[in-house]
C-alpha positions in Angstrom: -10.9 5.0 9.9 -8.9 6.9 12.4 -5.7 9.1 12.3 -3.2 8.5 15.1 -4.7 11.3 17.0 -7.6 10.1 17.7 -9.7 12.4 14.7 -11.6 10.5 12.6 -11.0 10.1 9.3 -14.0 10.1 7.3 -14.1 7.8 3.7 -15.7 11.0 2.3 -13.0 13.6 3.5 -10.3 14.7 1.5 -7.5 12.6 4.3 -9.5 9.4 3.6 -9.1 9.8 -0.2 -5.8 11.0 -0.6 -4.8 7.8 1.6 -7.2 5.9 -1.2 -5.4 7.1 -4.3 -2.4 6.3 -2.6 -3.2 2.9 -2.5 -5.0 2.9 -5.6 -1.3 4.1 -6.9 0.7 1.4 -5.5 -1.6 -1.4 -6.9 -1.4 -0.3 -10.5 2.4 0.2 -10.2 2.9 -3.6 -8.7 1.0 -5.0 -10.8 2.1 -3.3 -13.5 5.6 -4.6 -12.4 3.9 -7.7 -11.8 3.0 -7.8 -15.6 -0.9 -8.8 -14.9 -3.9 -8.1 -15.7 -6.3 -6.4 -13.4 -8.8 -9.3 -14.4 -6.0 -11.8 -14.2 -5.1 -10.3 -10.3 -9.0 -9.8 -9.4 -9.6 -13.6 -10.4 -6.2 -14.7 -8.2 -7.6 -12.8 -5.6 -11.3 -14.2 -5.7 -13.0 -10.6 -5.9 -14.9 -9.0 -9.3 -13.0 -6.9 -11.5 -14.5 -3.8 -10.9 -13.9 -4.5 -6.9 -10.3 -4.3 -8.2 -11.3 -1.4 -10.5 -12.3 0.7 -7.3 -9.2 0.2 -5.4 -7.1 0.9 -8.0 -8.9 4.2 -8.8 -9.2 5.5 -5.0 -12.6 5.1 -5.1 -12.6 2.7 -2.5 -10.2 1.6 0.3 -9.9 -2.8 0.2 -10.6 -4.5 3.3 -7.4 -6.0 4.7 -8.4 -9.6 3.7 -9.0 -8.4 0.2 -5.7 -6.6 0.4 -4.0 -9.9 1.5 -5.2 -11.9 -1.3 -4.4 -9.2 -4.1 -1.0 -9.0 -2.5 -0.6 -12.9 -2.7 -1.5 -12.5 -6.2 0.7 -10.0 -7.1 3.8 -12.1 -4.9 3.8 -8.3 -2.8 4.9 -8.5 0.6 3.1 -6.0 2.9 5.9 -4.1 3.8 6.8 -3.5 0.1 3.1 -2.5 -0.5 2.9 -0.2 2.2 6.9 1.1 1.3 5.1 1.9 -2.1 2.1 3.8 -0.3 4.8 6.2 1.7 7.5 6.4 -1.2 4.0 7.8 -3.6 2.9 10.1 -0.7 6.6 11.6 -0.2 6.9 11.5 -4.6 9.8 9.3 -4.4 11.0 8.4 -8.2 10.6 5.9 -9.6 14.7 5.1 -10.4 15.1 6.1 -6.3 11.5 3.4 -5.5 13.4 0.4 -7.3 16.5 0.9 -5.7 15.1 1.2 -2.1 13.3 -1.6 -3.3 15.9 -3.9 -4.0 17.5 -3.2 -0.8 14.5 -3.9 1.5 13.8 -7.1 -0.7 17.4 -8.1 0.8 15.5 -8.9 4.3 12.5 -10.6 3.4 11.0 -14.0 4.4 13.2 -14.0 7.9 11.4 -15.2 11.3 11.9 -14.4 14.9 12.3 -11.0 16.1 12.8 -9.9 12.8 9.2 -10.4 12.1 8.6 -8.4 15.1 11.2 -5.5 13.2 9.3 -5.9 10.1 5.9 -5.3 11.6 7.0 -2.5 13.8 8.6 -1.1 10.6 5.5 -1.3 8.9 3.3 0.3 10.9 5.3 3.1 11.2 5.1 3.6 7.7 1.2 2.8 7.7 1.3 5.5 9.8 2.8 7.9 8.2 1.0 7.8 5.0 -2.2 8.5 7.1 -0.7 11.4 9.1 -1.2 14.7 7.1 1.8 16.4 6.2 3.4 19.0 8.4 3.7 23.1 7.2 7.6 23.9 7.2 8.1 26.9 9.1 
């Protein structure tokens, strides 16, 4: 894995797992949401239980095809997954998550260059939950 500046980002470096708990995090919270089981999510998604386990934990980082199918399962949009990933790395509450929530739900399942928006959007916040934080001076 690699930052944005070009340093790699090792799985065993404190970066890599902070970015794994983060995800970890936001797939407990949705499906908790949800109102699944993690075996009832790993078996809608076609991996093992403990796979799930793992990524929910921060142990391990899912491959983006794993992440797909656990977000099918869950009915998660990937810009609401990775919204959760950013809001948990800046502590965002939860009250302040569903509201922002509800609002970004307002523009989903649109086509055109509003995919292109959406994508563009969520990068941006992909990258921002793997840039480290910034001292204030």
């Amino acid at each position: 894995m690699t930052r944005p500046n070009g340093n790699a980002m090792h799985p065993g470096s404190m970066q890599a797992h902070d970015v794994f708990a983060r995800i970890g995090t936001a797939l407990v919270m949705l499906r908790a949401r949800a109102g699944l089981s993690a075996a009832a999510v790993a078996r809608m998604a076609g991996i093992g239980r403990s796979q799930l386990s793992k990524y929910e934990t921060g142990k391990e980082s899912p491959k983006l095809e794993s992440l797909a199918r656990i977000l099918d399962a869950l009915s998660v949009e990937p810009l609401t997954f990775f919204y959760h990933v950013h809001a948990i790395s800046r502590g965002v509450t939860d009250e302040r998550l569903s509201i922002e929530l509800t609002l970004i739900g307002t523009g989903r399942r649109t086509s055109g260059s509003k995919v292109t928006g959406q994508i563009l959007e969520l990068n941006q916040m992909l990258l921002v939950c793997l840039t480290p934080d910034e001292e204030s001076d």
